[in-house]
C-alpha angles and dihedrals in degrees: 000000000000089000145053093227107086111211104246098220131063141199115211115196099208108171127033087195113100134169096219133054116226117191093200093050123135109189102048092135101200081146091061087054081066088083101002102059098181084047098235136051133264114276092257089052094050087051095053088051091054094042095052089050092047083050095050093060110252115153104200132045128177115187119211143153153140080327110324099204090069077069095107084194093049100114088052098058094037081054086049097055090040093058094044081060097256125148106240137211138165125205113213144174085228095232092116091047112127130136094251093049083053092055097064081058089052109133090000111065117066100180138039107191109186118195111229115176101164136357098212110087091220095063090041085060097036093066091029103257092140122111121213083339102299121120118209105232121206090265087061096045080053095058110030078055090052093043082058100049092043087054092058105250126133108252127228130172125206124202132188116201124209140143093296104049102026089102099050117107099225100171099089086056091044089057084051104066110032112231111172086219136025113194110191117191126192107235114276131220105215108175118247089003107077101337095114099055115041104059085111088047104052125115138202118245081246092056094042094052089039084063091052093048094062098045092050098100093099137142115259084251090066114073126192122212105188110190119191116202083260083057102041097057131093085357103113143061105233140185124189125217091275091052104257129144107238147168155206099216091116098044092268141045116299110184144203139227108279114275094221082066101043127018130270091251093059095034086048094051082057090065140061122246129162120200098192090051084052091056097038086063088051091251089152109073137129101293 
């Protein structure tokens, strides 16, 4: 850390299996399949991570992927981080969202954030966001963000800009659907993540806040969070699918030691992490 001020929130990416391919995406973690073949831990193993950041002290966890709903034992570790007193949130492709896979979450998941990155079905094949060959249309996004809203959970979207969508006015869809907040990244080069597929997909920051420009007509309850790759950096509390902390400071992941053969307070003094940076991008906010 290059601060005394630990960010109070952190992201574990549980599960390198996903059922989409993303071009853009950042954490695909074929390098943790180097020494983790199935790309994630055992489910004890997975428990011991969560317990030990409920222990240190972090408030809030959001668990992702790969796509975190293939984790057969997710409901266990999202229990485990309600009754330590955490906030909770998934994010989620949306492609598992029913209302009978929402049940098992009743009482213990705060938060559904759904990544929609485009509403037009072309562009969402275009960059892989398509799960056993069917396309979510608008209608669907429609449906799978109301089914979220009816069950009771706090809805977040969450939006990556590149060449093919840059253009795109997302904002009517946005009032649509009610999140209470709209985070909107600009595309981001991790080496040996997603570097050799996105040449084709990278923006300028002109484009990026252009895009931001024209989505801007939204009511006061929706609140958009735009993240440029500066901002994005160093920002976050992070833990890969072997439980390690890592981060994005050098233009790709730098790891710790795993946490489940150290403590937090030593794995989390490997990585950067920057707590004004957190603030700055609006990461403190009344989850």
């Amino acid at each position: 850390m290059n601060n005394q001020k630990v960010i109070p929130s952190v992201n574990y990416h549980l599960w390198e299996p996903c059922n989409m391919r993303c071009k853009f995406c950042f954490a695909t973690f074929q390098d943790v399949k180097a020494i983790l073949p199935k790309g994630h831990l055992s489910k004890n193993d997975a428990l011991t991570v969560v317990q030990k950041l409920c222990d240190f002290g972090f408030e809030k966890i959001t668990f992702v992927g790969g796509e975190p709903t293939l984790c057969p034992w997710l409901p266990e570790l999202i229990s485990l981080a309600k009754v330590n007193g955490l906030t909770t949130m998934i994010v989620t492709n949306g492609s598992k969202l029913t209302e009978s896979y929402l049940k098992q979450f009743y009482w213990i998941l705060d938060w559904v954030t759904i990544s929609i990155d485009s509403i037009d079905p072309t562009i969402n094949r275009q960059i892989g966001r398509v799960a056993h060959a069917i396309i979510s249309s608008e209608a669907e996004y429609i449906q799978k963000c109301q089914l979220v809203l009816d069950q009771g959970f706090r809805l977040k979207i969450n939006t990556v800009v590149h060449k093919l969508n840059c253009n795109e006015v997302l904002s009517d869809f946005i009032c649509a659907v009610k999140p209470e907040r709209w985070k909107v990244f600009k595309l981001l080069p991790v080496i040996g993540q997603n570097n050799t597929k996105i040449k084709h997909l990278e923006i300028s920051d002109i484009e990026f806040n252009h895009y931001v420009s024209r989505n801007l007509e939204l009511p006061k309850q929706i609140i958009m969070v735009k993240e440029s790759n500066v901002d994005m950096t160093g920002s976050y509390v992070m833990v890969d699918p072997a439980g390690r902390f890592f981060d994005n400071t050098k233009g790709f992941h730098t790891y710790s030691d795993p946490i489940n053969e150290t403590t937090v307070k030593n794995a989390i003094k490997q990585i950067r992490s920057d707590y004004d940076k957190f603030i700055d991008r609006k990461g403190l906010y009344s989850w």
